[in-house]
C-alpha positions in Angstrom: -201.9 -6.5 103.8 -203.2 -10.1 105.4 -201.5 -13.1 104.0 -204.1 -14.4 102.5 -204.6 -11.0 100.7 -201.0 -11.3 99.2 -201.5 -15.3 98.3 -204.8 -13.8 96.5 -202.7 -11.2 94.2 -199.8 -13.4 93.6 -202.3 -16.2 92.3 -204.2 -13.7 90.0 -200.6 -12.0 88.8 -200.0 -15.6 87.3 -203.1 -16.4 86.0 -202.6 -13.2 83.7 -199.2 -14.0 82.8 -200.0 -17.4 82.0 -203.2 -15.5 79.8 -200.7 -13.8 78.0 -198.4 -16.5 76.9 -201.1 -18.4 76.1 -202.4 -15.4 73.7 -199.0 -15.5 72.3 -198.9 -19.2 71.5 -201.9 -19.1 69.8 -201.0 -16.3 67.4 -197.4 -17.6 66.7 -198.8 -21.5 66.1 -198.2 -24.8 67.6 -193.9 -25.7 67.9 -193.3 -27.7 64.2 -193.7 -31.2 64.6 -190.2 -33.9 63.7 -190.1 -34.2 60.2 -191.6 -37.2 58.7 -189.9 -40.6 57.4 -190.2 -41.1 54.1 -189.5 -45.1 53.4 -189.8 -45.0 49.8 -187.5 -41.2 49.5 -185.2 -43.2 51.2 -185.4 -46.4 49.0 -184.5 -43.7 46.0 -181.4 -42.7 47.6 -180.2 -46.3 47.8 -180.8 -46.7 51.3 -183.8 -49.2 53.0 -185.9 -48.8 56.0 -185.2 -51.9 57.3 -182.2 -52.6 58.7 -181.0 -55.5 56.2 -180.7 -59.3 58.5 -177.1 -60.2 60.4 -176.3 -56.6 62.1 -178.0 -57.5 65.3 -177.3 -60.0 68.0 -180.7 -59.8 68.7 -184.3 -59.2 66.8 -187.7 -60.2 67.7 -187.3 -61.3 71.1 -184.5 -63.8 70.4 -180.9 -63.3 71.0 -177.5 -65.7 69.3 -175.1 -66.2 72.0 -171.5 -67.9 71.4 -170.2 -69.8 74.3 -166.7 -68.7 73.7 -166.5 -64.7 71.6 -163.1 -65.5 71.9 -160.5 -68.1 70.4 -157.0 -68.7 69.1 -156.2 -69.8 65.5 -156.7 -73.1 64.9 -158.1 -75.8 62.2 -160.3 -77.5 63.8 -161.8 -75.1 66.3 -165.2 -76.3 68.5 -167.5 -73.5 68.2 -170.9 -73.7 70.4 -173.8 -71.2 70.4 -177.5 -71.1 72.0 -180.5 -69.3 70.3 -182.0 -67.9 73.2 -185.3 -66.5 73.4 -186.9 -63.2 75.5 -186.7 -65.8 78.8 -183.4 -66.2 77.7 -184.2 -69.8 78.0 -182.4 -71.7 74.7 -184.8 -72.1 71.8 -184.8 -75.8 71.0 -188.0 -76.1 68.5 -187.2 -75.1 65.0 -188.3 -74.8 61.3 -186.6 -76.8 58.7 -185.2 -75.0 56.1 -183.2 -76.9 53.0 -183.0 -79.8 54.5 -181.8 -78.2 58.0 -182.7 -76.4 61.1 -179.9 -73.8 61.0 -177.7 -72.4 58.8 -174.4 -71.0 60.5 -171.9 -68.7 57.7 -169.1 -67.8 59.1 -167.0 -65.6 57.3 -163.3 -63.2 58.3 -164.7 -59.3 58.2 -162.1 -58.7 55.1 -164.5 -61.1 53.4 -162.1 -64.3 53.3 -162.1 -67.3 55.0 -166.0 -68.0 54.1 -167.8 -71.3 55.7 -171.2 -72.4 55.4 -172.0 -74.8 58.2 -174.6 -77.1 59.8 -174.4 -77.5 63.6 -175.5 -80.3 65.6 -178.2 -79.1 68.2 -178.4 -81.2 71.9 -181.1 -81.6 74.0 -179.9 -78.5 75.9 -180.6 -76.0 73.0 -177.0 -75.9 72.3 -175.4 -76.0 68.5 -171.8 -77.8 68.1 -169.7 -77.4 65.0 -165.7 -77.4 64.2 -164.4 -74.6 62.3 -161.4 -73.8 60.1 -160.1 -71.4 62.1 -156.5 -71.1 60.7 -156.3 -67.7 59.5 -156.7 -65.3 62.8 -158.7 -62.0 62.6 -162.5 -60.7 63.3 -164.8 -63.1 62.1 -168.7 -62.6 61.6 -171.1 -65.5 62.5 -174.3 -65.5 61.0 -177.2 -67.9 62.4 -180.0 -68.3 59.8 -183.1 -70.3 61.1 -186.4 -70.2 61.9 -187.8 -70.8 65.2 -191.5 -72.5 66.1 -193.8 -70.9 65.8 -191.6 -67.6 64.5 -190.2 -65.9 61.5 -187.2 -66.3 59.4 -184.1 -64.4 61.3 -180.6 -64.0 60.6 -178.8 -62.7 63.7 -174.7 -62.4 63.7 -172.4 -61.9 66.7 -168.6 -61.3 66.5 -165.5 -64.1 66.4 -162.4 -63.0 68.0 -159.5 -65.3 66.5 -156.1 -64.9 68.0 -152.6 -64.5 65.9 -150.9 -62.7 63.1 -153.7 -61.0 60.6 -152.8 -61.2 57.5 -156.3 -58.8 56.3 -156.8 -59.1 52.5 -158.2 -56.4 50.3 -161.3 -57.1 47.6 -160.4 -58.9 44.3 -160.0 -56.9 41.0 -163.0 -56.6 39.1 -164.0 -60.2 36.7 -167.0 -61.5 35.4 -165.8 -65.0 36.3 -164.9 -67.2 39.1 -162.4 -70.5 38.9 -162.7 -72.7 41.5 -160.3 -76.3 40.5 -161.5 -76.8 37.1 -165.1 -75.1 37.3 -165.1 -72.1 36.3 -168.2 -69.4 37.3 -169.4 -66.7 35.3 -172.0 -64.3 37.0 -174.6 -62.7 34.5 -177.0 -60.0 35.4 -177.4 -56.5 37.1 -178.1 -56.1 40.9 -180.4 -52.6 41.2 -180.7 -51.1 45.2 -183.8 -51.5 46.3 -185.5 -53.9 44.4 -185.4 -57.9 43.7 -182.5 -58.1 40.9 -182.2 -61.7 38.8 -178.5 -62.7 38.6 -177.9 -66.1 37.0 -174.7 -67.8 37.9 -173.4 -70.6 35.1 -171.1 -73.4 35.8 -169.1 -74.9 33.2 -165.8 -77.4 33.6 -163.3 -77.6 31.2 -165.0 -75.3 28.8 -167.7 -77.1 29.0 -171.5 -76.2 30.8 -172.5 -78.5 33.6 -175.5 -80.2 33.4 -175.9 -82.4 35.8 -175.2 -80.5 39.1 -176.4 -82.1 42.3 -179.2 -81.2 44.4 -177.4 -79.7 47.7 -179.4 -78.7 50.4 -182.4 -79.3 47.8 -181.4 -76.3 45.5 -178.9 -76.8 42.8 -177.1 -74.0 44.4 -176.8 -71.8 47.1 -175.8 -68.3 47.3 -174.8 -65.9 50.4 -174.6 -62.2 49.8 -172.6 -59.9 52.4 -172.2 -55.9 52.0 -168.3 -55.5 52.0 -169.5 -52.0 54.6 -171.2 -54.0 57.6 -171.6 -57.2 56.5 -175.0 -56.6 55.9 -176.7 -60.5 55.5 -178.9 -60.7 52.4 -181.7 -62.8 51.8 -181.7 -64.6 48.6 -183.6 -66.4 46.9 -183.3 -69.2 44.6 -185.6 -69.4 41.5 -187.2 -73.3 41.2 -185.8 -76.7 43.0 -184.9 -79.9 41.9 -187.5 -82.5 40.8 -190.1 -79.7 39.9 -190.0 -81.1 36.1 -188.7 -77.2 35.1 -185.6 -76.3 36.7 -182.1 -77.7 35.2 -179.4 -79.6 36.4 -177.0 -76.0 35.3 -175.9 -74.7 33.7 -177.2 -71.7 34.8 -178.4 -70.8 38.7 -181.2 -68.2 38.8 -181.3 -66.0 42.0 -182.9 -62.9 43.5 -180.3 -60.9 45.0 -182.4 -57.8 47.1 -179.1 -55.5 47.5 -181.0 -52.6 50.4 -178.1 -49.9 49.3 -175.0 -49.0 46.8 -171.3 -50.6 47.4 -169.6 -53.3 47.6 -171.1 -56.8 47.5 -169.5 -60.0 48.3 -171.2 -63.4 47.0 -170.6 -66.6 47.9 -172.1 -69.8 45.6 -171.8 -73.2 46.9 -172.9 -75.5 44.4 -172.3 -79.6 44.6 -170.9 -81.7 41.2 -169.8 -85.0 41.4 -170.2 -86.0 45.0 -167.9 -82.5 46.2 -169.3 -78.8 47.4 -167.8 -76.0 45.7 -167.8 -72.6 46.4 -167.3 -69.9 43.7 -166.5 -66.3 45.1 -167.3 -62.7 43.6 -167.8 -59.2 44.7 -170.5 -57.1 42.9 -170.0 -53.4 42.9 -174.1 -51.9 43.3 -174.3 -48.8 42.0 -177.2 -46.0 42.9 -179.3 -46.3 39.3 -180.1 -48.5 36.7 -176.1 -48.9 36.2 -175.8 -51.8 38.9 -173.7 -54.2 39.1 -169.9 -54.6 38.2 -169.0 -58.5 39.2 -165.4 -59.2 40.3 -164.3 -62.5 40.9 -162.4 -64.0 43.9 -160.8 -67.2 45.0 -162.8 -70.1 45.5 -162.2 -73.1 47.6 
């Protein structure tokens, strides 16, 4: 036998193997396909599809970069960071948001040690702000903006402090919060997955506030972390000051949009007499209609 004779009967002995595993294929059925993913089967577990704001360093095509990661403990600590965007040129246009461009929370990963900032931006694209420092650890550091032209993000980075950590565990449950002479009381049940109204009353003394001060232009402000990840949530305030229907306190409405069960820590900086306060609490979400079991922590 030629060679082309053999090349001839290989060619054809593969064309009828190949028949039959195509036969075969056809009677067994196409290979199963990747299961499906089911956002709101999910959302019923007490889990979200999106991945809740602050986990990433970068989203969207824009990236928050600290000069220094790394620092030793200090009080007044110079912190500078860039917003930097898919160029990785530093974003210098923004959106103002109550009353400011960004919004920097920096907060200890035990949950202590909270700060809610406003840094000054240069021509370069670069944000300047001093920081309390003192106590040394892992800090988060949450930059809340929106750039031109863009969408709201929240993107966090890590905050190495140098020294002796002196790591804290959660406070023991409370309904209240006393910070100096206010004292806090956190009404309402936060639900996994949904929007979930929590009011927030101020009274000093014994007696309700009624004549907080706009800060920010809300009569308060309120930062919710997962105790887990430090998950960032968004929430939202309910009315503003000079609308002719919200009051000076002594209640605080908010939307708190918790994306899973566990531990919640909430931060509320509200502004009386000239002076920012900030009331602390953690909120224990459970999966069901059962939500929300407040514990109060230390103010400052």
């Amino acid at each position: 036998m030629n060679a082309s004779s053999k090349f001839a009967g290989f060619a054809l002995g593969l064309a009828a193997i190949f028949g039959i595993a195509l036969t075969v294929g056809a009677t067994i059925g196409p290979e199963p396909s990747a299961p499906t993913h089911d956002s709101k089967a999910h959302e019923a577990m007490g889990t979200s599809s999106e991945v809740p704001a602050g986990l990433m360093a970068s989203e969207n095509g824009y990236t928050l970069r600290l000069d220094t990661p790394q620092t030793a403990a200090a009080a007044n600590v110079a912190v500078r960071l860039r917003i930097l965007n898919r160029d990785g040129a530093p974003v210098t246009n923004y959106v103002r948001s109550h009353d400011k461009d960004l919004h920097l929370i920096v907060v200890r990963r035990d949950m202590t040690a909270f700060q809610h900032v406003h840094p000054v931006l240069d021509q370069a694209g670069t944000w300047s702000v001093p920081l309390d420092l003192t106590r040394a650890g892992d800090y988060r550091v949450f930059a809340d903006f929106t750039p031109e032209g863009g969408e709201n993000l929240t993107l966090g980075a890590d905050l190495r402090v140098a020294g002796n950590y002196d790591a804290r565990a959660l406070p023991a449950p409370s309904t209240t919060a006393q910070v100096g002479d206010y004292t806090v009381t956190l009404d309402g049940t936060v639900t996994p997955g949904q929007a979930s109204k929590v009011v927030l009353s101020v009274s000093r003394n014994g007696k309700p506030v009624t004549d907080l001060q706009p800060y920010l232009a809300a009569y308060g402000h309120l930062v919710a972390l997962r105790a887990a990840d430090l998950a960032y949530l968004h929430v939202h305030p309910e009315g503003s000051p000079g609308d002719g229907v919200t009051p000076a306190g002594p209640g605080i409405t908010f939307y708190v949009d918790a994306p899973s069960a566990g531990d919640y820590r909430l931060f509320l900086d509200f502004q009386h007499e000239g002076v920012v306060r900030t009331a602390e609490f953690t909120v224990s979400v459970a999966s069901g209609a059962t939500a929300a079991t407040p514990a109060a922590g230390h103010g400052h």
